[in-house]
C-alpha positions as CSV (number, residue, x, y, z in Angstrom):
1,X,14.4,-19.7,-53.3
2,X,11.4,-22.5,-53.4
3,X,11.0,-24.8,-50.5
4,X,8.9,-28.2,-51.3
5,X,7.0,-30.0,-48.6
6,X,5.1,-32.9,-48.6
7,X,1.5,-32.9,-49.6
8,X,0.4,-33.3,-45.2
9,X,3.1,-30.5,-44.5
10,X,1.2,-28.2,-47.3
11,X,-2.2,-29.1,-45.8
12,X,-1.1,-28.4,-42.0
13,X,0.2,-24.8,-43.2
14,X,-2.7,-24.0,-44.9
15,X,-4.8,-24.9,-42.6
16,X,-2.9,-23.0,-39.9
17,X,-2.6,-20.0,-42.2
18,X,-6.4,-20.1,-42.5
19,X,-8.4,-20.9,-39.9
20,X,-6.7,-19.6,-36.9
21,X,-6.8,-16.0,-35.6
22,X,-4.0,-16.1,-34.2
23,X,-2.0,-16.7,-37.0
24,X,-4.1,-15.2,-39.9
25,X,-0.9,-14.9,-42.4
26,X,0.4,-16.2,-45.6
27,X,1.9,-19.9,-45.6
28,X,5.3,-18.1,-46.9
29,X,5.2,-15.6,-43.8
30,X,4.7,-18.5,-41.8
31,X,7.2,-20.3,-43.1
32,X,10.0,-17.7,-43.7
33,X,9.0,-16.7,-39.1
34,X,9.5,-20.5,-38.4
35,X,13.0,-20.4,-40.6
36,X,14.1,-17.5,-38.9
37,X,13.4,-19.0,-35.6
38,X,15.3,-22.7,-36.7
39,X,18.0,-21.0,-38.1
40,X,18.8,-18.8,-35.3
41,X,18.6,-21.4,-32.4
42,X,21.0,-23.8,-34.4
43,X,23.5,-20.8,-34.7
44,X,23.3,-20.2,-30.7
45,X,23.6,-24.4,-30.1
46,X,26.5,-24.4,-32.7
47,X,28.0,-21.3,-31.0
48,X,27.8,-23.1,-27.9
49,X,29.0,-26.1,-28.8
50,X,32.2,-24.3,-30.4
51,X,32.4,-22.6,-27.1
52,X,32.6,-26.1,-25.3
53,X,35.4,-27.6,-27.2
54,X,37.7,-24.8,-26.9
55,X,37.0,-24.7,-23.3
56,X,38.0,-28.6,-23.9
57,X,41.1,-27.8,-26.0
58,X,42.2,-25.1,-23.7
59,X,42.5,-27.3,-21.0
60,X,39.9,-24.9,-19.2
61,X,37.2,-27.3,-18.3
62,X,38.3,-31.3,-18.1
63,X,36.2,-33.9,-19.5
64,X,34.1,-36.8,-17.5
65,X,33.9,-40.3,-18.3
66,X,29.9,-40.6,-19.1
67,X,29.8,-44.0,-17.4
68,X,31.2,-42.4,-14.1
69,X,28.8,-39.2,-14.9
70,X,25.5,-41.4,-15.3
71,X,26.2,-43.7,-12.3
72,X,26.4,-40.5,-10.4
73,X,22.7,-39.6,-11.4
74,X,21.5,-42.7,-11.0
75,X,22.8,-42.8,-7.4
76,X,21.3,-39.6,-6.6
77,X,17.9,-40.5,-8.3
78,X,18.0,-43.6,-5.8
79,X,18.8,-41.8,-2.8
């Protein structure tokens, strides 16, 4: 698989890949650690979020009216 970035994207990885110690890897390794990392927090937020509508669906959790949730916070930020 090939990934393209733009030209400043390129330059920022290089330069990371080069001049620091405590990074002192290839661009690719660099790149495949930070994919890693992305693509395993957007499974755990998506597994979450599944998690949350079922809980909705089920009937197990009820849902607030956002208006009523924020004048909530507000009211305890003023008090």
């Amino acid at each position: 698989m090939e990934v393209h970035v733009t030209p400043e994207t390129a330059k920022k990885l290089n330069d990371l890949a080069t001049t620091s110690v405590l990074t002192a890897r290839a661009p690719e390794d660099i790149v495949e650690d930070a994919l890693a990392g992305y693509l395993e927090e957007v499974t755990s937020v998506l597994k979450t979020l599944d998690g949350r509508y079922d809980d909705l669906k089920s009937g197990r959790v009820k849902p607030i009216d956002g208006e009523e949730a924020f004048r909530t916070l507000r009211e305890k930020s003023e008090r």
